[in-house]
Biotite code that builds the C-alpha atoms (Angstrom):
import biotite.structure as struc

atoms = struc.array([
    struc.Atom([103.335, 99.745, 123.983], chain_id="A", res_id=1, res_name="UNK", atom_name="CA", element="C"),
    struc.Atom([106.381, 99.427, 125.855], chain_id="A", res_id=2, res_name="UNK", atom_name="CA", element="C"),
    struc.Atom([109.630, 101.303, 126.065], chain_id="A", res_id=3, res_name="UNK", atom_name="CA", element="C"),
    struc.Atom([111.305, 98.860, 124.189], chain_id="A", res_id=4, res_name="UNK", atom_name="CA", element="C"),
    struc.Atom([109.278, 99.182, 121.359], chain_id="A", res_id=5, res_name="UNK", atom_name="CA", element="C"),
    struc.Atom([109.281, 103.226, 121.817], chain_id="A", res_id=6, res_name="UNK", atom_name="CA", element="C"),
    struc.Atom([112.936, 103.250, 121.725], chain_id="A", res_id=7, res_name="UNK", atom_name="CA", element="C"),
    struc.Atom([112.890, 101.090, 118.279], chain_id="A", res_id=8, res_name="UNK", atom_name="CA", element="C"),
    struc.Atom([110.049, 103.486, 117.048], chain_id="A", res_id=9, res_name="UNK", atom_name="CA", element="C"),
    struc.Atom([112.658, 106.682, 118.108], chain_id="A", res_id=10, res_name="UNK", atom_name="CA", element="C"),
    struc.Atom([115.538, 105.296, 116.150], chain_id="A", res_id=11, res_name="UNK", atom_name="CA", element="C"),
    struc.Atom([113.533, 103.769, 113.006], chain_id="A", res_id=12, res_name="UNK", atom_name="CA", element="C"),
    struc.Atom([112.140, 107.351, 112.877], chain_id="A", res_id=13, res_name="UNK", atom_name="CA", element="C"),
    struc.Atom([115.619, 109.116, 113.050], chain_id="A", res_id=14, res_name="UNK", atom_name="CA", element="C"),
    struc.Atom([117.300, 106.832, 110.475], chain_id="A", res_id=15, res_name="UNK", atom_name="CA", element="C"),
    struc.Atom([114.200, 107.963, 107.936], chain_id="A", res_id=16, res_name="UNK", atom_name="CA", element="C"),
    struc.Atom([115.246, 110.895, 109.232], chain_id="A", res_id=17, res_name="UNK", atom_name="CA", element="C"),
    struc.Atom([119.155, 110.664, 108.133], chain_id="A", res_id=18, res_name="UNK", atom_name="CA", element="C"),
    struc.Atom([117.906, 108.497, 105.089], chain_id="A", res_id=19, res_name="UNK", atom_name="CA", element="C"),
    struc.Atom([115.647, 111.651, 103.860], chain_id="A", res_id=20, res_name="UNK", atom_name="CA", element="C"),
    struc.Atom([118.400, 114.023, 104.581], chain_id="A", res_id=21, res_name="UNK", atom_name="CA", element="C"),
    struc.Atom([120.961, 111.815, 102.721], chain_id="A", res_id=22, res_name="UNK", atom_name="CA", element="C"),
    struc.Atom([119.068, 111.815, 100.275], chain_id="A", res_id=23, res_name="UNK", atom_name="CA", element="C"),
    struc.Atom([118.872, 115.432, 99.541], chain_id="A", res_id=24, res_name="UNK", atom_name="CA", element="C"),
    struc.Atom([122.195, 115.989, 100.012], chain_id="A", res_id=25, res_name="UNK", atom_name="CA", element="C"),
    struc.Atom([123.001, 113.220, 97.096], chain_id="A", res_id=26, res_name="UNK", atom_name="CA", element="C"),
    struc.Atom([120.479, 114.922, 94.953], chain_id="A", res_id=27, res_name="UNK", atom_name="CA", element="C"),
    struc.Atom([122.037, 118.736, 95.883], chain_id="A", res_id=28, res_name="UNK", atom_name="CA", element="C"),
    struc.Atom([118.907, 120.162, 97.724], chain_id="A", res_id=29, res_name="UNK", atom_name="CA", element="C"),
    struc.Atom([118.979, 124.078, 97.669], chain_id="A", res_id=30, res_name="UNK", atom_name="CA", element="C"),
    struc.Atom([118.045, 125.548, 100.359], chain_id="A", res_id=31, res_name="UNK", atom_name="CA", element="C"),
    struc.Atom([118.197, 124.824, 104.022], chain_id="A", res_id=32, res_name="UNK", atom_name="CA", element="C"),
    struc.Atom([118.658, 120.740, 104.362], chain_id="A", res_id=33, res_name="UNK", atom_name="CA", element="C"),
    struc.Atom([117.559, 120.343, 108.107], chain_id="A", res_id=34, res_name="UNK", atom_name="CA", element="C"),
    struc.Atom([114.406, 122.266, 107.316], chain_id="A", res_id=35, res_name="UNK", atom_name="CA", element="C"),
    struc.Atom([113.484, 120.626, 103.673], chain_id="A", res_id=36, res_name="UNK", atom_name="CA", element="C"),
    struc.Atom([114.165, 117.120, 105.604], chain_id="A", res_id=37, res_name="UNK", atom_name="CA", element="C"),
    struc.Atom([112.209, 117.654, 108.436], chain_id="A", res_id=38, res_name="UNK", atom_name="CA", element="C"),
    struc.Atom([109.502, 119.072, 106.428], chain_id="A", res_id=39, res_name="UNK", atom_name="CA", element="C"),
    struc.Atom([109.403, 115.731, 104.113], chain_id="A", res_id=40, res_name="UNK", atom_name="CA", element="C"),
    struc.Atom([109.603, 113.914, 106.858], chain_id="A", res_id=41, res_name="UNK", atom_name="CA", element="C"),
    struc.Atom([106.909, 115.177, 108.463], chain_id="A", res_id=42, res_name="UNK", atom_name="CA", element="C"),
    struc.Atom([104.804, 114.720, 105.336], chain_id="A", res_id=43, res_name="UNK", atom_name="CA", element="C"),
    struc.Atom([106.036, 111.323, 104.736], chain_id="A", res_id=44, res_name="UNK", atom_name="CA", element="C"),
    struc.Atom([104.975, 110.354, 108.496], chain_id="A", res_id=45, res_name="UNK", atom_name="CA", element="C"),
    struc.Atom([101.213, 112.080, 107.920], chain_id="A", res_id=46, res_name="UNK", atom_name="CA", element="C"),
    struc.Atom([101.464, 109.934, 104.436], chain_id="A", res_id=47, res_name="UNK", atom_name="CA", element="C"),
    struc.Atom([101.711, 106.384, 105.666], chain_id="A", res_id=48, res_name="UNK", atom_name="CA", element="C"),
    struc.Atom([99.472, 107.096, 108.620], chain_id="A", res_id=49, res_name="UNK", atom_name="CA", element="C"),
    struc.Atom([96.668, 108.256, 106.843], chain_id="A", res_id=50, res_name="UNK", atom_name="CA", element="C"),
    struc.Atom([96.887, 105.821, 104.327], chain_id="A", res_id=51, res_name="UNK", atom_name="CA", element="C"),
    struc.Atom([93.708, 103.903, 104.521], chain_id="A", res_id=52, res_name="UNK", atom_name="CA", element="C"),
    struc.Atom([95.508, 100.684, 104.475], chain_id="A", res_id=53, res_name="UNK", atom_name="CA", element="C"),
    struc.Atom([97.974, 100.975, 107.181], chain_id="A", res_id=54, res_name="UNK", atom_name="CA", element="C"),
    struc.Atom([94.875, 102.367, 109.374], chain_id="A", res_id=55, res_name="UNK", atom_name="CA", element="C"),
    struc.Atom([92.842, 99.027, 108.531], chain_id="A", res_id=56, res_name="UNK", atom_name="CA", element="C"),
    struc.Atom([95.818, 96.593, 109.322], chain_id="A", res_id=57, res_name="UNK", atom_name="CA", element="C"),
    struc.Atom([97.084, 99.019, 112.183], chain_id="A", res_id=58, res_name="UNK", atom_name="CA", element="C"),
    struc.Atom([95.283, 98.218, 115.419], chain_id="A", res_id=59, res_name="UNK", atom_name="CA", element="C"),
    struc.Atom([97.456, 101.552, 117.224], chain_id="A", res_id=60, res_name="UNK", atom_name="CA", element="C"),
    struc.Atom([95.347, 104.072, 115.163], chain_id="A", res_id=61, res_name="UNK", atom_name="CA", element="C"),
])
């Protein structure tokens, strides 16, 4: 992997970032927003990687 394609893994993560918090915002989240974004984020990102799928057609896993 090279930094160019770290740097588009970086942003692509912080836009799902900023899509997930939009998100919650549109739909009127209570609570804390940064925290209940970052924590479905987080579970999002542990989703699609342990999706047995992705890990069959992945060759970084």
């Amino acid at each position: 992997m090279n930094a160019k394609e770290m740097v588009y893994g970086v942003i692509a993560e912080a836009a799902f970032y900023g899509f997930i918090y939009y998100a919650s915002y549109l739909l009127k989240v209570e609570g804390n927003l940064l925290w209940s974004s970052f924590v479905l984020w987080a579970l999002m990102n542990i989703a699609i990687v342990m999706c047995p799928v992705v890990r069959k057609s992945c060759t970084c896993f």
